[in-house]
Structures are given as C-alpha cells and as structure tokens.
N, C-alpha and C positions, 0 to 999 in steps of 0.2 A: 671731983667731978670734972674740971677743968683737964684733969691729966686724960684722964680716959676719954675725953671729947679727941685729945689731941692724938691719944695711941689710936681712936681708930678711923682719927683722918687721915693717920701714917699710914697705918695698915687695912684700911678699906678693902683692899685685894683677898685678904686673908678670911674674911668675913665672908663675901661674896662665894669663895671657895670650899669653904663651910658648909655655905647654904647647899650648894649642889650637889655635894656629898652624901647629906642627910636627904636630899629630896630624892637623890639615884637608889638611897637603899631603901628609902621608906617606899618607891615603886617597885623596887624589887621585890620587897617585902607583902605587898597588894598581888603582886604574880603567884608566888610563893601560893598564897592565901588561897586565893581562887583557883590553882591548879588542886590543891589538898585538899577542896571541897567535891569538885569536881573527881577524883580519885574517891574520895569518901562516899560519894554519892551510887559512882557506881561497884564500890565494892558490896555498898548496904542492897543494891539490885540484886548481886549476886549471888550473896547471902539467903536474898528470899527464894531467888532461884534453888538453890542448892538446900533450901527446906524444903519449895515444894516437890521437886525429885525425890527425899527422903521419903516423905508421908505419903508420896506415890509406892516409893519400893517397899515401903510398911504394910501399906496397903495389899498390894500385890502377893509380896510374903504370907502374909494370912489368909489371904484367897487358896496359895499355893498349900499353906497347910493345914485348910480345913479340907481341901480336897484330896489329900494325899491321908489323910485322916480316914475318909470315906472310902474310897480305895482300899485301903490297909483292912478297914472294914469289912468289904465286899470278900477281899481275897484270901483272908484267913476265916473266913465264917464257914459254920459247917453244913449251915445252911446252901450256902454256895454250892459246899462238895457235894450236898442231896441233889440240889438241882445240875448237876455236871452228869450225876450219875445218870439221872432221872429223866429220860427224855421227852418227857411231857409237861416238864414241868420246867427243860430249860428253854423255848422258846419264847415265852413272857419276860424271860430275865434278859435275853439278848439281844428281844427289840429295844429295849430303853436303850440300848447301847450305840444305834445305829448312827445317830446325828452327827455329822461333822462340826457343826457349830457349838463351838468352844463354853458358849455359855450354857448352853442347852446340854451337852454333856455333863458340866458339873450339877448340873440341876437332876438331871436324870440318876448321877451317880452316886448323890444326898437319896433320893428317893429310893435308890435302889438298896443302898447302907440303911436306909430306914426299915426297909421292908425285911432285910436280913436281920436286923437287931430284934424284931418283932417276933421272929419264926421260935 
C-alpha cells in the first residue's frame, strides 16, 4: 500500500492526465449522443412524411382508377353507341358531362357508367 502511496506521489501528473483524457471522450461521447438523437428524430419525421405522401398517392391511385373504370364503361357500352346514334336521346347523356369541377365530373361520370350498365 505504502509503494503505491509513493508511485502516485511520483507520478501524480500522470493521473491528472488520465482524468482529462477520459473526461474529453466521455463529452465527446455526450456530442456524439445527442447529435444521433437528433438525426434519429428527424429521420423518424421523415419517415412519417414519406408515409403520408404514400397513402395520399394510394389514395389518389384508386380514385384514378375507379374513374378510368367508369370511363372505360361509358365508352365501350353500347348503350353509349345508341345514344351517339340517337339524337334524342343523346342530349341527357351530355349534360352530365358539362361541369368543369373535377369532383363533380367523376360523380357525373359514376352516374353516367350506372345508367349505361342498367340500359
């Protein structure tokens, strides 16, 4: 016990040098820390971001192809071809057509594939 009293009265410097060593990496290590939280954090934002854009374009997608569905309906029906011929009876088909409002057309043009499925 004696000897080791005396090695680090010798070397007291050596200790002290130690200590600041370990205290410079253990704050490095705290930087470290909190910058890879901060990264973490906002990759996990990003993340949700880039789900809710999916579930938006999912969404959209399927809007895109119920209506291209109805469409397809509309256009191959032969129903259709009667009322092209038929001009008394295509007037009624081409008001529903008229609306520039995007929602209001696919609504018109459900209605309109309903009414051809029916003939």
């Amino acid at each position: 016990m004696t000897e080791l009293l005396e090695f680090l009265g010798t070397y007291w410097w050596i200790l002290i040098v130690l200590i600041v060593f370990v205290y410079s990496a253990f704050e490095e290590w705290l930087e470290f820390k909190t910058e890879q939280r901060k990264i973490g954090a906002s990759a996990e934002e990003t993340e949700e971001k880039i789900d809710a854009l999916r579930s938006e374009c999912k969404a959209e997608r399927e809007r895109l192809n119920r209506r291209i569905q109805h469409l397809e309906t509309i256009v191959t029906s032969e129903a259709w071809d009667r009322a092209h011929s038929d001009r008394a009876s295509q007037e009624p088909l081409l008001d529903d057509m008229d609306s520039k409002d995007r929602s209001s057309q696919e609504e018109k043009a459900e209605r309109l594939a309903q009414r051809l499925r029916n003939r």
